[in-house]
N, C-alpha and C positions, 0 to 999 in steps of 0.2 A: 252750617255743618256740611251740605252739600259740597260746595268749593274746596273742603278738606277732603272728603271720602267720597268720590264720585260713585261706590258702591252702595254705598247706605242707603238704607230702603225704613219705610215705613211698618213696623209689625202691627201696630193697632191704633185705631183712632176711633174716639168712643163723641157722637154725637147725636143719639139717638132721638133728644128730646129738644133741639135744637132747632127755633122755628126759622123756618127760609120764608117768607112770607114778606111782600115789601115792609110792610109793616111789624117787622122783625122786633125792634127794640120794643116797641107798645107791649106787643102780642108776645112776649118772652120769658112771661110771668113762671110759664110752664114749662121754662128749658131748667137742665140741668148740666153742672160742671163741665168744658170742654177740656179732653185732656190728648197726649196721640206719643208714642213711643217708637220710638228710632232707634236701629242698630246699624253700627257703626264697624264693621266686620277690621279694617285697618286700625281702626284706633283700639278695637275689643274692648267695644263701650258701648252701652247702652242708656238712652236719654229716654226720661218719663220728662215732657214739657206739659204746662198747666195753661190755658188762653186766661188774660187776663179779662175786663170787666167791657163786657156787649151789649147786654141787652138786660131787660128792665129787673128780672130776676138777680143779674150778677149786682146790680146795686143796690139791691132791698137788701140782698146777704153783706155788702160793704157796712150797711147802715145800721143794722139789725140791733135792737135795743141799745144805739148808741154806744156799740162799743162793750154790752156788757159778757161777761166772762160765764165761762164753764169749767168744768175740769176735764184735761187734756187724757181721755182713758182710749188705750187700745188694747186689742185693736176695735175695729169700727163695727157698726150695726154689721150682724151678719144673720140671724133671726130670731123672732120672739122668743125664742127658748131660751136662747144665749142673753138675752137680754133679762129675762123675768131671775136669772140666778149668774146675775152680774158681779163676778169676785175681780173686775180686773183691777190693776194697780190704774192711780191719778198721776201724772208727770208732772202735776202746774197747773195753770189757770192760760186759757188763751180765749180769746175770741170768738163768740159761739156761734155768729154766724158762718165763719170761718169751718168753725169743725164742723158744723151742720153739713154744711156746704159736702165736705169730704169725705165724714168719717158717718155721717146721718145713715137713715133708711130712703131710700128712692123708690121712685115710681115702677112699677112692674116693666122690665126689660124684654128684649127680644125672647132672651132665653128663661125666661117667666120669674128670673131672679131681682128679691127685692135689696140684695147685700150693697153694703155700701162704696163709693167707688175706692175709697182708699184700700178695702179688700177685694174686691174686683182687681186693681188694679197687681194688688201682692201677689193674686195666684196667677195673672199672666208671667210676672218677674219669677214667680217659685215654677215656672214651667221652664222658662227660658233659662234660667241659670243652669239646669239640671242639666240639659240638654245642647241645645242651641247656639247657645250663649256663654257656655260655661268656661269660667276662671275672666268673664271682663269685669269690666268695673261698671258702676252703676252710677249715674249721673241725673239730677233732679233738677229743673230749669222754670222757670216763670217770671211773668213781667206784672206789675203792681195787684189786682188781686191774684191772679195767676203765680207772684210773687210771695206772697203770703202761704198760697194752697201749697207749694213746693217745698218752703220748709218746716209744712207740717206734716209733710208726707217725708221726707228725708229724714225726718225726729224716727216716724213710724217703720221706716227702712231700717233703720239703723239702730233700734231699739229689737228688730228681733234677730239682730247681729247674724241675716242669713247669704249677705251679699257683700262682707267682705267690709271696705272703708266705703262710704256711700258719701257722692259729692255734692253739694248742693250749692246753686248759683244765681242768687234771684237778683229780681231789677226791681227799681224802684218800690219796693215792699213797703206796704202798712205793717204796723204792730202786728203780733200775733198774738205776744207771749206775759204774762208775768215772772218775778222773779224767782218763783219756783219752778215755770219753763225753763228759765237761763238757765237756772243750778242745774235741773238733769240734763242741759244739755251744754254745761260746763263735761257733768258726766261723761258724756257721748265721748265729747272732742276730746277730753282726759285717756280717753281707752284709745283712740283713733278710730271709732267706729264714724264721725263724720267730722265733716270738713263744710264750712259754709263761710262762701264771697259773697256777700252782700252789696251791690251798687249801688247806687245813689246818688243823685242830680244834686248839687248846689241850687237851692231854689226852690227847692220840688217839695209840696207840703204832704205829696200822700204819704213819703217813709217816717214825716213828724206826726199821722195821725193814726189810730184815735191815742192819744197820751196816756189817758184814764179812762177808767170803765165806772161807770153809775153801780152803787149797790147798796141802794134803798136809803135804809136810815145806818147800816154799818158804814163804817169806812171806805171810802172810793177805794179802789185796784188801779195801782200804778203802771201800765207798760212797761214792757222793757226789752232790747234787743238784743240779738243774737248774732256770732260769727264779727269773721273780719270786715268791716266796712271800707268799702275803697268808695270814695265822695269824689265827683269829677265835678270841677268847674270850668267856668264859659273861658274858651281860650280868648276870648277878648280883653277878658277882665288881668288887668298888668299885674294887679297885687296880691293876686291870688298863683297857688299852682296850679298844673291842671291835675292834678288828682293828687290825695293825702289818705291818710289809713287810719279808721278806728278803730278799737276795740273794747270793750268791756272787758278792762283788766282786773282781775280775780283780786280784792283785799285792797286798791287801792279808791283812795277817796280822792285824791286829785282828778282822777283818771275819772271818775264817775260825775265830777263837779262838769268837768270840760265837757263829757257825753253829755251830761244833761241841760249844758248853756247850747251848742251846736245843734241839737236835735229838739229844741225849741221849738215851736208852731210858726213865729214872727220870721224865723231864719230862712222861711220856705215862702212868703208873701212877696210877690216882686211882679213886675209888670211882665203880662205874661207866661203867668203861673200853669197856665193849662201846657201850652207848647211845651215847657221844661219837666212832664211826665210822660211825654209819647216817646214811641219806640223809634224815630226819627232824630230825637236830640239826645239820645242817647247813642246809639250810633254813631252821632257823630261828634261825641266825647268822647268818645272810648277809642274812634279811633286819632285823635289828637293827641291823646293820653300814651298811645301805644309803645312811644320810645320807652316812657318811665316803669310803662306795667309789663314792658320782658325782661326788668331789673329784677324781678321781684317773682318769690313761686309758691306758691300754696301752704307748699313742706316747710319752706324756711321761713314765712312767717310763724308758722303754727310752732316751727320748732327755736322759736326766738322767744323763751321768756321774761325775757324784758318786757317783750309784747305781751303775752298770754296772763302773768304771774304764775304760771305753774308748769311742770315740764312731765314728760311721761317717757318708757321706756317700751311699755306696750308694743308688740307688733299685733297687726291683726292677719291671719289668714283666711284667705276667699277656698 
């Protein structure tokens, strides 16, 4: 982002509980979520980026009842009051150490507050937009759990429709969501309220995990993803491209057969499995990829539905 906007500065970077300690990963039981927000005064854009998984906390939250589920309600803890006479709407089922992660109650802050960061983070956005910032766009960014945290905070943007179309651009993403996630946010992207690129390594098993979620003696909870997928593979490999597009197309069943052969667990196993999740082989896919992906733009995928199965006429204004 820098080498774009030599102006763009840093507004906030939230790393309060974040142990610096050599012993950082052991010791990091007691960190909480990294996140740090960028504006972009050229572009009149504003980036909320998510740190993906550090230390010993961020992978208890990966792990966290194996995948099992919650319901996706915002907004997020903001205090016991608000909690004990809790009427908000559920959007789906996602991942609950995930929401914890985001949407939970935290440890007492600088400024004595216990709210959680995904509302922390709104009322920095509802200051900036007013003011500051006012009429950019609003951009959500993260790499594998960082990936995950980004578009559940993008769901959360763009659910209280206060910033306009909200973009969201993760990498290597785990599951987040069930199929009642997708439906509301079939919703979202039906109004134009968000937009989500999802990438994804050829090989890479964290965006095929967790599939399913454990729920006792009911019936297991299916995963299920979200936004456009752009999948890059190894420019080595002859018989591959270097990158292809999925979707979750609305009503069709072919379409759902092929997403659910491709984002298989086995499809991500390959020698070398760890390298093909870092920010390093991504990188440099993407830029390999690059003639194929200035073919192609956000709008006219979303407004291609052939791709989507559904089409909208919506504008939103910021």
């Amino acid at each position: 982002m820098v080498n774009r906007d030599p102006e763009m500065y840093i507004k906030e970077i939230d790393d309060d509980f974040v142990n610096k300690s050599l012993a950082k990963f052991i010791n990091g039981l007691d960190s909480e979520l990294v996140y740090a927000i960028f504006v972009s005064p050229e572009h009149k854009r504003v980036t909320v980026a998510f740190r993906g998984s550090v230390n010993a906390n961020d992978w208890i939250t990966n792990t966290k009842g194996f995948g099992v589920m919650t319901d996706f309600k915002v907004p997020g803890y903001t205090s016991e009051e608000a909690e004990l006479r809790d009427t908000r709407k559920s959007y789906g089922r996602v991942h609950e150490g995930f929401y914890e992660y985001l949407f939970g109650k935290t440890k007492k802050g600088l400024n004595g507050s216990y709210k959680s960061k995904a509302e922390e983070i709104m009322g920095i956005l509802e200051g900036l937009f007013v003011e500051e910032c006012k009429g950019f766009s609003l951009f959500v960014t993260g790499h594998s759990l960082g990936g995950s945290l980004s578009t559940l905070f993008a769901a959360r943007a763009a659910i209280s429709k206060q910033f306009g179309q909200v973009t969201n651009v993760s990498f290597a993403s785990p599951y987040c969501g069930d199929q009642g996630f997708r439906d509301h946010f079939y919703e979202l992207e039906k109004k134009n309220l968000i937009r989500h690129i999802r990438i994804s390594n050829d090989e890479d098993v964290v965006p095929l995990i967790p599939f399913v979620a454990p729920n006792g003696f009911a019936p297991v909870e299916m995963y299920k993803h979200t936004g456009m997928n752009i999948r890059m593979y190894n420019a080595d490999e002859l018989l591959f491209p270097k990158c292809r597009l999925f979707y979750p197309k609305m009503g069709s069943l072919p379409n759902e057969v092929r997403n659910a052969v491709v984002n298989n667990v086995p499809m991500g196993l390959s020698v070398g499995v760890i390298s093909k999740h870092l920010c390093p082989e991504y990188s440099s896919r993407l830029e390999s990829s690059s003639e194929e992906l200035k073919k192609i733009s956000v709008e006219g995928l979303y407004a291609d539905s052939e791709i989507t199965g559904w089409s909208t006429d919506v504008v939103v204004k910021k």
